[in-house]
Structure formats: C-alpha cells, structure tokens
mmCIF file of the N, C-alpha and C atoms, coordinates in Angstrom:
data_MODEL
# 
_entry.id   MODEL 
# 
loop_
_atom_site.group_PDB 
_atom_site.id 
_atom_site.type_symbol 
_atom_site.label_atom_id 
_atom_site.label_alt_id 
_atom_site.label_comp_id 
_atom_site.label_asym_id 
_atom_site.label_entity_id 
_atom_site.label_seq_id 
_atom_site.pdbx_PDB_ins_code 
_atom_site.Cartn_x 
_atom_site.Cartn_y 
_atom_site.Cartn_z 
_atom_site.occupancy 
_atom_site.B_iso_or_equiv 
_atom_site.pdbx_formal_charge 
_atom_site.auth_seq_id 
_atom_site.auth_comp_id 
_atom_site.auth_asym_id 
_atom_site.auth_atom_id 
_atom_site.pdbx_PDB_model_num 
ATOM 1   N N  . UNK A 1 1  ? 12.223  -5.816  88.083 1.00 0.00 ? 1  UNK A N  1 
ATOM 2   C CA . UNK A 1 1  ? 11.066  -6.664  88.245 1.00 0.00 ? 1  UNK A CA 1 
ATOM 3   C C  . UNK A 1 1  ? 10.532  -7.048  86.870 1.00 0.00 ? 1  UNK A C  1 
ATOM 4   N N  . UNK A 1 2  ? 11.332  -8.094  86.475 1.00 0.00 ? 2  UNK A N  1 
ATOM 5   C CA . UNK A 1 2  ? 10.302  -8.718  84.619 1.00 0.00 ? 2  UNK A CA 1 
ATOM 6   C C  . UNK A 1 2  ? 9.318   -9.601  84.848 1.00 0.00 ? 2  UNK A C  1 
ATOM 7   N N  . UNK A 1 3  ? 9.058   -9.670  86.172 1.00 0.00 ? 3  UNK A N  1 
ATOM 8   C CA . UNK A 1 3  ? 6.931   -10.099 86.187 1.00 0.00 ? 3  UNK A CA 1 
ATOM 9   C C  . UNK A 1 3  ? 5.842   -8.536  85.578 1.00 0.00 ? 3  UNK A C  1 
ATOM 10  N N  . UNK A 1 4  ? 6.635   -7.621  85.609 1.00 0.00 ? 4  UNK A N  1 
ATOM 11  C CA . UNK A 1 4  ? 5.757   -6.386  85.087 1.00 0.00 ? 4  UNK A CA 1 
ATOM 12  C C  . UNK A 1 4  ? 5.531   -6.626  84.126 1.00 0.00 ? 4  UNK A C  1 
ATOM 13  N N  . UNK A 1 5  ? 6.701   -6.601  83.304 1.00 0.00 ? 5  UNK A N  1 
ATOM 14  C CA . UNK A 1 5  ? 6.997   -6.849  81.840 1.00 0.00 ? 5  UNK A CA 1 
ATOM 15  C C  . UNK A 1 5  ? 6.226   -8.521  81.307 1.00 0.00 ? 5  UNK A C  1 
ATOM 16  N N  . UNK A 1 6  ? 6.200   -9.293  82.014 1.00 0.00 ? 6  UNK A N  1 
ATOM 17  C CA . UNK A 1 6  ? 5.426   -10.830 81.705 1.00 0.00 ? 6  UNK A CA 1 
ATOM 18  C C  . UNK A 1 6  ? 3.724   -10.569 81.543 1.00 0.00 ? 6  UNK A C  1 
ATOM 19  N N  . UNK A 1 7  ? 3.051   -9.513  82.996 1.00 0.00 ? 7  UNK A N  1 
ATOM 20  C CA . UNK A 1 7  ? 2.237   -9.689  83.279 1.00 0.00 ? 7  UNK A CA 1 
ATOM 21  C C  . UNK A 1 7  ? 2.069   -9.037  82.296 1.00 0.00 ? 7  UNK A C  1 
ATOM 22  N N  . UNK A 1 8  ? 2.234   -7.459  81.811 1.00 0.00 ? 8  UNK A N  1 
ATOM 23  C CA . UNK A 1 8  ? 1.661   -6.475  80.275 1.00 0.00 ? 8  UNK A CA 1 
ATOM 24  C C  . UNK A 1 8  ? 1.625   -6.976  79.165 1.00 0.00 ? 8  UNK A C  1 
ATOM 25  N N  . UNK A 1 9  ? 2.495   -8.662  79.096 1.00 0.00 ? 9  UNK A N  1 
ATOM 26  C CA . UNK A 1 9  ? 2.357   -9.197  78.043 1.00 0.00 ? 9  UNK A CA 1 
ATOM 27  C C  . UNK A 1 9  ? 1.669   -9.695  77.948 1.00 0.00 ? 9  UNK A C  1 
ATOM 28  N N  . UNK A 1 10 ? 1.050   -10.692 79.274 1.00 0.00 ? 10 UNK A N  1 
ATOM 29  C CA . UNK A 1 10 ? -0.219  -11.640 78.954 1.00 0.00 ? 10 UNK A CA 1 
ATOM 30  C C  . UNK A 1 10 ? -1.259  -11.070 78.844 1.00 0.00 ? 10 UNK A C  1 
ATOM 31  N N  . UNK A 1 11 ? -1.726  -9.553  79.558 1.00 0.00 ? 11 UNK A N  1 
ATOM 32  C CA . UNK A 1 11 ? -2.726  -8.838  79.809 1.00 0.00 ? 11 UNK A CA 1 
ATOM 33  C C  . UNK A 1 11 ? -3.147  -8.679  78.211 1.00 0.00 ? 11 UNK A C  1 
ATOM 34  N N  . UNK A 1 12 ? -1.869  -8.232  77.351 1.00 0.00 ? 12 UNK A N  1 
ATOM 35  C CA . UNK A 1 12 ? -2.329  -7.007  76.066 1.00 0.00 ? 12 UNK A CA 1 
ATOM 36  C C  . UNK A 1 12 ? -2.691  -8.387  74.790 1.00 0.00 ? 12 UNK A C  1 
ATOM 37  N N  . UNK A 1 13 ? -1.794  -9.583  75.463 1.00 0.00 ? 13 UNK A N  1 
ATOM 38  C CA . UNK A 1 13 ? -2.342  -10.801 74.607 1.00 0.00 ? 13 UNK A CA 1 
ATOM 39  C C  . UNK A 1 13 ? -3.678  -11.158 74.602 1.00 0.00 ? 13 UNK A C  1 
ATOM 40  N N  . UNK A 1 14 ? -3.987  -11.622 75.990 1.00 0.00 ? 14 UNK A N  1 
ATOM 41  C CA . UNK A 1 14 ? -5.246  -11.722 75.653 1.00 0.00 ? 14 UNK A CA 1 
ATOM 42  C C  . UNK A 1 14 ? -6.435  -10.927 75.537 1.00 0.00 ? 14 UNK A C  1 
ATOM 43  N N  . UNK A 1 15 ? -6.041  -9.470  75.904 1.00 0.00 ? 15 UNK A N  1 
ATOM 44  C CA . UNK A 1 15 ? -7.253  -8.311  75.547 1.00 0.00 ? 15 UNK A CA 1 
ATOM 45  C C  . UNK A 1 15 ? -7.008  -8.487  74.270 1.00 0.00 ? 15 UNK A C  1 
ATOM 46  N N  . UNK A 1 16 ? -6.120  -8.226  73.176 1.00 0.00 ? 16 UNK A N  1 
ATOM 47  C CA . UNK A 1 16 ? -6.217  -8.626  71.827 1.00 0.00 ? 16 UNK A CA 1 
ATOM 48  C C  . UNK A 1 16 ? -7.156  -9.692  71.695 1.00 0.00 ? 16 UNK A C  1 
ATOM 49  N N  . UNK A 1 17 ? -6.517  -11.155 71.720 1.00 0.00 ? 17 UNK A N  1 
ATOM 50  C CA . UNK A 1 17 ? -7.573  -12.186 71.351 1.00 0.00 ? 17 UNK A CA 1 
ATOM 51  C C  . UNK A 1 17 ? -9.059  -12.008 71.640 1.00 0.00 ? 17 UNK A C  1 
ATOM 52  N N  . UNK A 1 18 ? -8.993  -11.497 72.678 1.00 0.00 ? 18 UNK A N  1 
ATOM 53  C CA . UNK A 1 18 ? -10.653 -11.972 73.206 1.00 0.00 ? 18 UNK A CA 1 
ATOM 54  C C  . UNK A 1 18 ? -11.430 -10.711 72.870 1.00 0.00 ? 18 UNK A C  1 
ATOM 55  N N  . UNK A 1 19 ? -11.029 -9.508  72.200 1.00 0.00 ? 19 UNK A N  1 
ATOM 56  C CA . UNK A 1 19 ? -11.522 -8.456  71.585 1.00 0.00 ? 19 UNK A CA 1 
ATOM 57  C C  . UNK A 1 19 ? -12.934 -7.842  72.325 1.00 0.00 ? 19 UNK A C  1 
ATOM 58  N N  . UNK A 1 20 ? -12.587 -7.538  73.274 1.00 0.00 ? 20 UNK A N  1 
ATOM 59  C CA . UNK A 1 20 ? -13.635 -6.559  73.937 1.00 0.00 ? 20 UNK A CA 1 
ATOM 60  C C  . UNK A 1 20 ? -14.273 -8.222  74.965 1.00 0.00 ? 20 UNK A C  1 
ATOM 61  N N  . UNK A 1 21 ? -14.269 -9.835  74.949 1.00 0.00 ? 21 UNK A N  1 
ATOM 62  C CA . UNK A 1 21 ? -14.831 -10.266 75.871 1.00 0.00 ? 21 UNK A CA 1 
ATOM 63  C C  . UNK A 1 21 ? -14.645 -9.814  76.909 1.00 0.00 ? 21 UNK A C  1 
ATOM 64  N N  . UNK A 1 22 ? -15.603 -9.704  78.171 1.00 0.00 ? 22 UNK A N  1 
ATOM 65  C CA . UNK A 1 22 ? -15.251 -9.715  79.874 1.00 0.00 ? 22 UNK A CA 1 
ATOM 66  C C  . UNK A 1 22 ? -14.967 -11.053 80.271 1.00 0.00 ? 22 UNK A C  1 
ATOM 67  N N  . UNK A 1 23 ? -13.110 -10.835 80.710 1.00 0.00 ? 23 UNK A N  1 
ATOM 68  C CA . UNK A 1 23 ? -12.708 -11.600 81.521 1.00 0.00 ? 23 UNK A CA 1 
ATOM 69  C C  . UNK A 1 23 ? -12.999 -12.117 82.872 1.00 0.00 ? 23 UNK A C  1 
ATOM 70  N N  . UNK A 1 24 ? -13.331 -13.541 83.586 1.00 0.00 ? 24 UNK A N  1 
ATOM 71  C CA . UNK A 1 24 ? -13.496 -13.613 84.773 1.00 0.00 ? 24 UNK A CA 1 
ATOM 72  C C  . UNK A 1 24 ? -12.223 -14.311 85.253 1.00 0.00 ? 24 UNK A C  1 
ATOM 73  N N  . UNK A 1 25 ? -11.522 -14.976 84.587 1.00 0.00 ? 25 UNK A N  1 
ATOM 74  C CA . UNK A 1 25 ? -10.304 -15.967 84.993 1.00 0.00 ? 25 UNK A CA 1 
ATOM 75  C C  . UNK A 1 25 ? -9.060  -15.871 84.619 1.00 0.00 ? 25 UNK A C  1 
ATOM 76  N N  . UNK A 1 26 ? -8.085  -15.896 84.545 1.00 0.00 ? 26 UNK A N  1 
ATOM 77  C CA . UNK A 1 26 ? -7.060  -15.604 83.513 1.00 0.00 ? 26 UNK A CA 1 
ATOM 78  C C  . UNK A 1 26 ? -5.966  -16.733 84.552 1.00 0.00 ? 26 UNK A C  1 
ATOM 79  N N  . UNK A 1 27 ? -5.809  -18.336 83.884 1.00 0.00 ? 27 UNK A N  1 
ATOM 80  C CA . UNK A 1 27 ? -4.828  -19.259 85.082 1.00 0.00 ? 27 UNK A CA 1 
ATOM 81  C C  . UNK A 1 27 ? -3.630  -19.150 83.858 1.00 0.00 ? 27 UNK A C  1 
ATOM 82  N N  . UNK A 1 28 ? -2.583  -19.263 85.161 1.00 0.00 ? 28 UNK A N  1 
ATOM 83  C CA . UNK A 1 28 ? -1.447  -19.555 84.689 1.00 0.00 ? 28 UNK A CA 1 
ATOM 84  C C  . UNK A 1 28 ? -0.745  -20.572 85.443 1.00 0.00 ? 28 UNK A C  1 
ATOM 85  N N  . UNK A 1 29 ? 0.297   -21.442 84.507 1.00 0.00 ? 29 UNK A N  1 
ATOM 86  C CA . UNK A 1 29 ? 1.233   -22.291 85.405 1.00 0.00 ? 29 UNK A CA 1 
ATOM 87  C C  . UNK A 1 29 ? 2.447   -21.745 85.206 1.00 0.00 ? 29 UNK A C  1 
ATOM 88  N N  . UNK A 1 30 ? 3.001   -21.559 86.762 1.00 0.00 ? 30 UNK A N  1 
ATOM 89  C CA . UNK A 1 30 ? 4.360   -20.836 86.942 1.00 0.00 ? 30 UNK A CA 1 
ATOM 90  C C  . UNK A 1 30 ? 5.462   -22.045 88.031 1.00 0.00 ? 30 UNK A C  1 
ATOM 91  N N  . UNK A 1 31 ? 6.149   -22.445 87.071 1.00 0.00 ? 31 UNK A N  1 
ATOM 92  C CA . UNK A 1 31 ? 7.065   -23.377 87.519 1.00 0.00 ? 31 UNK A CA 1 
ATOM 93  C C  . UNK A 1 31 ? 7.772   -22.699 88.574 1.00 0.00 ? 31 UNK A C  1 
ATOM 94  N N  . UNK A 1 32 ? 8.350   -23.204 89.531 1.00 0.00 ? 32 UNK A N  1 
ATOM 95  C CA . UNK A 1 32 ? 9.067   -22.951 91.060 1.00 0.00 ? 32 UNK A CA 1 
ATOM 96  C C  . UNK A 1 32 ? 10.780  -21.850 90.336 1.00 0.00 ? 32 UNK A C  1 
ATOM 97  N N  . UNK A 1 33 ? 10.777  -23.257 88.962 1.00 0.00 ? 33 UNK A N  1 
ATOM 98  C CA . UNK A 1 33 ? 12.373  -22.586 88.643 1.00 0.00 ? 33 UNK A CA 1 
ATOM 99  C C  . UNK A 1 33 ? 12.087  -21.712 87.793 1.00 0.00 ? 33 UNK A C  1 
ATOM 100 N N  . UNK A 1 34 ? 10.830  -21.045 87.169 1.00 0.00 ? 34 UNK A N  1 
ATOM 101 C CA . UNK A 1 34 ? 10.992  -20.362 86.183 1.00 0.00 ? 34 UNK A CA 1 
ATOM 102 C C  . UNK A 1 34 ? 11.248  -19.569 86.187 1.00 0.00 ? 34 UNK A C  1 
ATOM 103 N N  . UNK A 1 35 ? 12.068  -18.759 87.392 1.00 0.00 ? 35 UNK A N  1 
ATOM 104 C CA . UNK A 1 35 ? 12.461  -16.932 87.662 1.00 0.00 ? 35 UNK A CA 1 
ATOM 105 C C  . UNK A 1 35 ? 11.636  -16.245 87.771 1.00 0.00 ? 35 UNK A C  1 
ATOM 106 N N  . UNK A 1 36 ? 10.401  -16.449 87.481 1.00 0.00 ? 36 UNK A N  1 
ATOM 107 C CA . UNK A 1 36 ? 9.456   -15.470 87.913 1.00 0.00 ? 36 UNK A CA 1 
ATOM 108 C C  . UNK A 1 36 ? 8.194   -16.094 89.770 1.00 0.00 ? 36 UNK A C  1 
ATOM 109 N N  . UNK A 1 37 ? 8.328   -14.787 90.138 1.00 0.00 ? 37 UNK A N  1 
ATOM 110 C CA . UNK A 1 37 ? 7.676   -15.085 91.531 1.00 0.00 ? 37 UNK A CA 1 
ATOM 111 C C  . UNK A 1 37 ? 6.191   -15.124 91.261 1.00 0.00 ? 37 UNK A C  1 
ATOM 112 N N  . UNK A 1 38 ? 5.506   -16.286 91.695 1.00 0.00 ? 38 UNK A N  1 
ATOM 113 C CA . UNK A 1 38 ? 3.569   -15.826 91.690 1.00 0.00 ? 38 UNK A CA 1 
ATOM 114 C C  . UNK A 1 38 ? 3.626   -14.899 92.309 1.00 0.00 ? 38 UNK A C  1 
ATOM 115 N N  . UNK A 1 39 ? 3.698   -14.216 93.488 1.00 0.00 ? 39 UNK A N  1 
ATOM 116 C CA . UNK A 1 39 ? 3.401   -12.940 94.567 1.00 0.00 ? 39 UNK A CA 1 
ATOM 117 C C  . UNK A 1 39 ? 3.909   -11.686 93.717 1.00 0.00 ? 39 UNK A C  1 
ATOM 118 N N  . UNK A 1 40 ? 4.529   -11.738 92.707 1.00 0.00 ? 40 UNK A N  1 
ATOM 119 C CA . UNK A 1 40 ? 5.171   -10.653 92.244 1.00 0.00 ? 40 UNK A CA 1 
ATOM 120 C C  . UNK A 1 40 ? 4.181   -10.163 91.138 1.00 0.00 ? 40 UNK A C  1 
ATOM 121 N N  . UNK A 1 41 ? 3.691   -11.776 90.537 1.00 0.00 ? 41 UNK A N  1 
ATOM 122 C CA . UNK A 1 41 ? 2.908   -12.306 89.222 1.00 0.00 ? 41 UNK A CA 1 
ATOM 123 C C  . UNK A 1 41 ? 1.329   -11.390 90.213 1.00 0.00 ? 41 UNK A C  1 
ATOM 124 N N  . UNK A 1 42 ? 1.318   -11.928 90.851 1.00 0.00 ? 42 UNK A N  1 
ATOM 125 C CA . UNK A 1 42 ? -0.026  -11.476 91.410 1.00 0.00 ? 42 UNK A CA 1 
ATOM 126 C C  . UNK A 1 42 ? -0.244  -10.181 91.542 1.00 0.00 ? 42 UNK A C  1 
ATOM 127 N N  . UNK A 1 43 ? 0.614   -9.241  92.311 1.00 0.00 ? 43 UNK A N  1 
ATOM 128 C CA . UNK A 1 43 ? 0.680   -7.562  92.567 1.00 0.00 ? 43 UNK A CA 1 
ATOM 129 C C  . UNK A 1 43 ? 1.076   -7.016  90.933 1.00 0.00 ? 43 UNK A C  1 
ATOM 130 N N  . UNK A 1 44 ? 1.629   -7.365  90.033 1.00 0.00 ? 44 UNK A N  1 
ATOM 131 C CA . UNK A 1 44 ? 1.614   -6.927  88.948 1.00 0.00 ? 44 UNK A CA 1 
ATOM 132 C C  . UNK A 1 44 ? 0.159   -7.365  88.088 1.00 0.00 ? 44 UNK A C  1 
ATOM 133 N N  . UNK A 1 45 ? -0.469  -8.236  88.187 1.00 0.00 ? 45 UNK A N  1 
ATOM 134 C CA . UNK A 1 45 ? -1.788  -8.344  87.310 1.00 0.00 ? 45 UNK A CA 1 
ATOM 135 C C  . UNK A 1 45 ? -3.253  -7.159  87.657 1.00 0.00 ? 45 UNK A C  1 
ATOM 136 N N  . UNK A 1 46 ? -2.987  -6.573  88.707 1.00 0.00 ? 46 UNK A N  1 
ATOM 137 C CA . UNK A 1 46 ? -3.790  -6.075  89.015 1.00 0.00 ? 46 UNK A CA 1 
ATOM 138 C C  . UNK A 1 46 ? -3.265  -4.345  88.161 1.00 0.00 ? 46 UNK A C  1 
ATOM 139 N N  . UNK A 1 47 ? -2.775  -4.148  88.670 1.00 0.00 ? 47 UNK A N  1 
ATOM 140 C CA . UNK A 1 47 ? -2.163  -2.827  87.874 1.00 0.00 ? 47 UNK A CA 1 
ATOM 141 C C  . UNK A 1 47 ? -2.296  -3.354  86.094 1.00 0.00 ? 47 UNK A C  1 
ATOM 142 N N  . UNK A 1 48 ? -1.786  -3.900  85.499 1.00 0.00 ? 48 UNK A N  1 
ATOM 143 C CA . UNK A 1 48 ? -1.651  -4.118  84.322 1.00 0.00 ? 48 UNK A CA 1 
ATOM 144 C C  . UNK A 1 48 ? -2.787  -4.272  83.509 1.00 0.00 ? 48 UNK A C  1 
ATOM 145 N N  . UNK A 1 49 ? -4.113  -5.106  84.547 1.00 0.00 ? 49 UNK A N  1 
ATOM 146 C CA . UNK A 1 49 ? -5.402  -5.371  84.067 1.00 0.00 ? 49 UNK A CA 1 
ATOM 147 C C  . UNK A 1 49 ? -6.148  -4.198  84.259 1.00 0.00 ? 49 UNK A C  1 
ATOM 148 N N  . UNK A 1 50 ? -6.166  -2.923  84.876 1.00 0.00 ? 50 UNK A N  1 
ATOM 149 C CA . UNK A 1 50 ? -6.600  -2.218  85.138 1.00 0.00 ? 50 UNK A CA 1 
ATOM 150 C C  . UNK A 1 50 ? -7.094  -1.325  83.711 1.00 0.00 ? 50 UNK A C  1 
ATOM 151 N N  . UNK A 1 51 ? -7.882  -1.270  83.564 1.00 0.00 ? 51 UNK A N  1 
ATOM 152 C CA . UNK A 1 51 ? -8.464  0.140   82.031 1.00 0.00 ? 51 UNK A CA 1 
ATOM 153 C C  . UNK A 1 51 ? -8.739  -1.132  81.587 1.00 0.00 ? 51 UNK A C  1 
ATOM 154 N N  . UNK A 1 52 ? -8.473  -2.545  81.158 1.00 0.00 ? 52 UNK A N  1 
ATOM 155 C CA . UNK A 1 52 ? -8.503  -3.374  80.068 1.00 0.00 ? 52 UNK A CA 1 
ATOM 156 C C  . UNK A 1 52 ? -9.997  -4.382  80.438 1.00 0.00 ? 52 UNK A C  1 
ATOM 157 N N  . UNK A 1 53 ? -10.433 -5.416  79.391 1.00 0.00 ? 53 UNK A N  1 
ATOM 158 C CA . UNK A 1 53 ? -11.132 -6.356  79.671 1.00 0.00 ? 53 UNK A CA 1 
ATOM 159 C C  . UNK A 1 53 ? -10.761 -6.838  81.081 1.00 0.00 ? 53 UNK A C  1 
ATOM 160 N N  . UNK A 1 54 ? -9.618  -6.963  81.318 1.00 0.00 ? 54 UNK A N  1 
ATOM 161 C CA . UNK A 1 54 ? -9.189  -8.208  82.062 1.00 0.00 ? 54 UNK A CA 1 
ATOM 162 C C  . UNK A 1 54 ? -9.548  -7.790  83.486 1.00 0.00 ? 54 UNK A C  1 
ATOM 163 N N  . UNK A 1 55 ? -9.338  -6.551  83.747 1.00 0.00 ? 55 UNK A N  1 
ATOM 164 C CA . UNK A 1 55 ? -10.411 -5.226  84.919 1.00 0.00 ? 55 UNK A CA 1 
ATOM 165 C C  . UNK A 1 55 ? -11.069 -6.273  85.538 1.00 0.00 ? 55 UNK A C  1 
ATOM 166 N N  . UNK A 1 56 ? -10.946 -6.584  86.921 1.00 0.00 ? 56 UNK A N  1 
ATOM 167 C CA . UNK A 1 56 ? -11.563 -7.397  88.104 1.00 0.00 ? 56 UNK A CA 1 
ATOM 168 C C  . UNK A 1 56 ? -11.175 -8.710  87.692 1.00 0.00 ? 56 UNK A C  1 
ATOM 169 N N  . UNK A 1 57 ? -10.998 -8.954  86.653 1.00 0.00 ? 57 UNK A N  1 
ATOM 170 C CA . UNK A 1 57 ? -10.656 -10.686 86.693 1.00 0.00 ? 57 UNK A CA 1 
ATOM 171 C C  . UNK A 1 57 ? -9.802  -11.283 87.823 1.00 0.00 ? 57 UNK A C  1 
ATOM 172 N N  . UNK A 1 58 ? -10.137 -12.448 87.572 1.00 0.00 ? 58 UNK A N  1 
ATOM 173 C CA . UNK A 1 58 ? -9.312  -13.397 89.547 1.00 0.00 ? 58 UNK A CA 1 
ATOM 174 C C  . UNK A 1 58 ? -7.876  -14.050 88.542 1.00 0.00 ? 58 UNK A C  1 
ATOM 175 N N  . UNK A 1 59 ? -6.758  -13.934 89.007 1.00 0.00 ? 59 UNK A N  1 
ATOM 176 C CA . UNK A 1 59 ? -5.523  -14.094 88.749 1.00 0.00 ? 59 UNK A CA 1 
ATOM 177 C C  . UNK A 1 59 ? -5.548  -15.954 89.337 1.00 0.00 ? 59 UNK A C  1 
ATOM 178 N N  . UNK A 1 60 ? -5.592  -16.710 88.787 1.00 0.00 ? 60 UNK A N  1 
ATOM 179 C CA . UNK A 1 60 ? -5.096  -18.139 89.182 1.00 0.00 ? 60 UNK A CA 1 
ATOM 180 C C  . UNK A 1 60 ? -3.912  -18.557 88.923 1.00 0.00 ? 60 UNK A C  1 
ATOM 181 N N  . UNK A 1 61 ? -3.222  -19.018 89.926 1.00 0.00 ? 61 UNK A N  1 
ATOM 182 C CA . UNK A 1 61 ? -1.552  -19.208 89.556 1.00 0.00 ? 61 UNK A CA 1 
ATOM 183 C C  . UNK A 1 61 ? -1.287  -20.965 90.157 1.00 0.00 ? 61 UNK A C  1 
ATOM 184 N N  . UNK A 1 62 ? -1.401  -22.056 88.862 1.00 0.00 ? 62 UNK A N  1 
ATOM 185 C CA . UNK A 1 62 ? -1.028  -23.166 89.666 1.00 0.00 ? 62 UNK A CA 1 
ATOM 186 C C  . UNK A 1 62 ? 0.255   -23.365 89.728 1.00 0.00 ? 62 UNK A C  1 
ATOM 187 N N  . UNK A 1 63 ? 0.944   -23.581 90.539 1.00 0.00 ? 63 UNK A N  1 
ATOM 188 C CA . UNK A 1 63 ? 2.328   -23.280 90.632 1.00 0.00 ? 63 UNK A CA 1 
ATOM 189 C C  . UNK A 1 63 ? 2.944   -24.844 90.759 1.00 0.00 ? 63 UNK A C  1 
ATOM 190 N N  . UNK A 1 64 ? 4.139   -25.211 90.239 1.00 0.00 ? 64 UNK A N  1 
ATOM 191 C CA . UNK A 1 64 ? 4.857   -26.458 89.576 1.00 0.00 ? 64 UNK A CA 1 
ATOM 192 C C  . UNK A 1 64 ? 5.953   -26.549 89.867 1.00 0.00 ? 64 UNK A C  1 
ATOM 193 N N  . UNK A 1 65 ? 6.898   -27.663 90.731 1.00 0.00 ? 65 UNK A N  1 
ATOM 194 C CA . UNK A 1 65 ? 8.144   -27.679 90.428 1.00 0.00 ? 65 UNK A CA 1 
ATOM 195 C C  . UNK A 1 65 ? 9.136   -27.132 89.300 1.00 0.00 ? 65 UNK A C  1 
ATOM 196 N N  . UNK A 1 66 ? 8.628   -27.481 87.925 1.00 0.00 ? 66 UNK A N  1 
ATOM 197 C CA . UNK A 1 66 ? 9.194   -27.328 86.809 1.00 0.00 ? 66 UNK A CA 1 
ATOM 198 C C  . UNK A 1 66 ? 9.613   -25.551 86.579 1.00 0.00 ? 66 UNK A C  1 
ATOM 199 N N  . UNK A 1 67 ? 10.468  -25.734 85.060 1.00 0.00 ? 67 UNK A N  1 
ATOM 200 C CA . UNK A 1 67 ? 10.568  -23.854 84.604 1.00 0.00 ? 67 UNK A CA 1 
ATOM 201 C C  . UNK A 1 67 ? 9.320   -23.516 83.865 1.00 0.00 ? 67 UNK A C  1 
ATOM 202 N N  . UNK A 1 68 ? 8.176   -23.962 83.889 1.00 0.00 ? 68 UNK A N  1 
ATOM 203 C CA . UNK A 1 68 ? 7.721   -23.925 82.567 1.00 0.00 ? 68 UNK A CA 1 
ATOM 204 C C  . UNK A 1 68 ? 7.207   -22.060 83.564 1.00 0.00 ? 68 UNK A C  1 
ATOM 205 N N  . UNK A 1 69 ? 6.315   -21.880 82.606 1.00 0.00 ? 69 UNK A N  1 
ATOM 206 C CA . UNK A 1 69 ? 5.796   -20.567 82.586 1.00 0.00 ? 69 UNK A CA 1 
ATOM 207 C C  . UNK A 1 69 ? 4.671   -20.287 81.272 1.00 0.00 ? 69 UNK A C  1 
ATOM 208 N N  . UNK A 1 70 ? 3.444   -20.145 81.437 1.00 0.00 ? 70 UNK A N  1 
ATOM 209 C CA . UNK A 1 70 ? 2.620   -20.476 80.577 1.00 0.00 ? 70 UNK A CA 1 
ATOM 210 C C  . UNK A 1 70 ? 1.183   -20.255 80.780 1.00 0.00 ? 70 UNK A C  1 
ATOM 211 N N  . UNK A 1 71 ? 0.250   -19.544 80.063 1.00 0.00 ? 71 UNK A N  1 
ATOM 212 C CA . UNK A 1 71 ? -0.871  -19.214 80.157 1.00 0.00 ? 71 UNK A CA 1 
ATOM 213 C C  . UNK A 1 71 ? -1.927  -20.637 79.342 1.00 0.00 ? 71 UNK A C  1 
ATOM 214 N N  . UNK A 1 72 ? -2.481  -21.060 80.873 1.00 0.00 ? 72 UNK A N  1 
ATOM 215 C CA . UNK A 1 72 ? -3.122  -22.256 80.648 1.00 0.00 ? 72 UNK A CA 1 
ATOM 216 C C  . UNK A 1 72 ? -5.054  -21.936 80.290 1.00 0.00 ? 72 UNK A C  1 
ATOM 217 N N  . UNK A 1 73 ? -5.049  -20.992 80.672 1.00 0.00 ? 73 UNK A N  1 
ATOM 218 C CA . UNK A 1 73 ? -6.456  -20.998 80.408 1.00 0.00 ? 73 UNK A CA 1 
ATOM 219 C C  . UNK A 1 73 ? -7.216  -19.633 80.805 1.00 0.00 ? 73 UNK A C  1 
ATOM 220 N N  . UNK A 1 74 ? -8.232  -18.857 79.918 1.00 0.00 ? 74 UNK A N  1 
ATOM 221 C CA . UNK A 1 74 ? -8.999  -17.910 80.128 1.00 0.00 ? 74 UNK A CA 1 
ATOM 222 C C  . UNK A 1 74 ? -10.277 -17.823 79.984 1.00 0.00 ? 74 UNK A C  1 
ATOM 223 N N  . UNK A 1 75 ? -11.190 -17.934 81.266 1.00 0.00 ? 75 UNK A N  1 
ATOM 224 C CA . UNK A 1 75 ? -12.389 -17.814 80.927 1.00 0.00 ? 75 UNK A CA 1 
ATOM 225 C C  . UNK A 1 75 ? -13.015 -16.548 80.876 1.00 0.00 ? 75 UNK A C  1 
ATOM 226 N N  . UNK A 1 76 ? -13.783 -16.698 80.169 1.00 0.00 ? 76 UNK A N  1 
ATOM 227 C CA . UNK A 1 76 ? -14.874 -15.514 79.832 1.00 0.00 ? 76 UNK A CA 1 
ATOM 228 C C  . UNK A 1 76 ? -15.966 -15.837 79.812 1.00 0.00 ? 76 UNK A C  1 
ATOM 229 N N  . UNK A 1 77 ? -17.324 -14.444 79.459 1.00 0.00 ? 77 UNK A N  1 
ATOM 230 C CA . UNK A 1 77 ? -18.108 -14.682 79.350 1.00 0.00 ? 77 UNK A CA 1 
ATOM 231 C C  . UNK A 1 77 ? -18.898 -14.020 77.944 1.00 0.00 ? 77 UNK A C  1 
# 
C-alpha cells in the first residue's frame, strides 16, 4: 500500500511548512491514472495526521481523469 507512504509524506511536509499552524483542510488532486486510490488516500490520512497539526483536519480529494497527483491547497488558521 504506497498511499501510506504518499500520505506520511504530505502529512510531515506540511507539518514542517506550516510549523505548529492548526490545520482545517488539506485538498489534493488525485488523477484516476495516477496509481494511487482516494479511498486508500483517505483511510491512510487519518492515521498519519494523528499526534500532528494536521489532527482532525477534513481530507479533500478532487479527483481527475489525468496521472497528476498533487497537493493543491492547505488551509489553516
């Protein structure tokens, strides 16, 4: 399962950047072909966000024909 491995990456990225902000949003666009599943993307963000800022944030996944795969946007407060 390398949505584990995707999701610990985006999690530890943006707890870095946003240095202690509280996360409420964290969207991503996950292309249809990009090998990775949203449902997989989804049950892995919750575990991964867990101890971190990102703790309760809402997982948004707009999902795309295309491969892309890509963290489109994080809100905070």
């Amino acid at each position: 399962m390398h949505e584990l491995s995707l999701m610990d990456d985006v999690v530890a990225a943006v707890a870095r950047e946003l240095r202690g902000a509280r996360v409420h949003v964290v969207r991503l666009v996950v292309g249809l072909r990009s090998g990775a599943s949203p449902r997989a993307l989804r049950s892995c963000f919750e575990v991964c966000a867990g101890g971190t800022p990102l703790e309760g944030a809402a997982l948004d996944i707009v999902e795309t024909d295309g491969d892309e795969l890509w963290l489109e946007e994080v809100e905070v407060s």
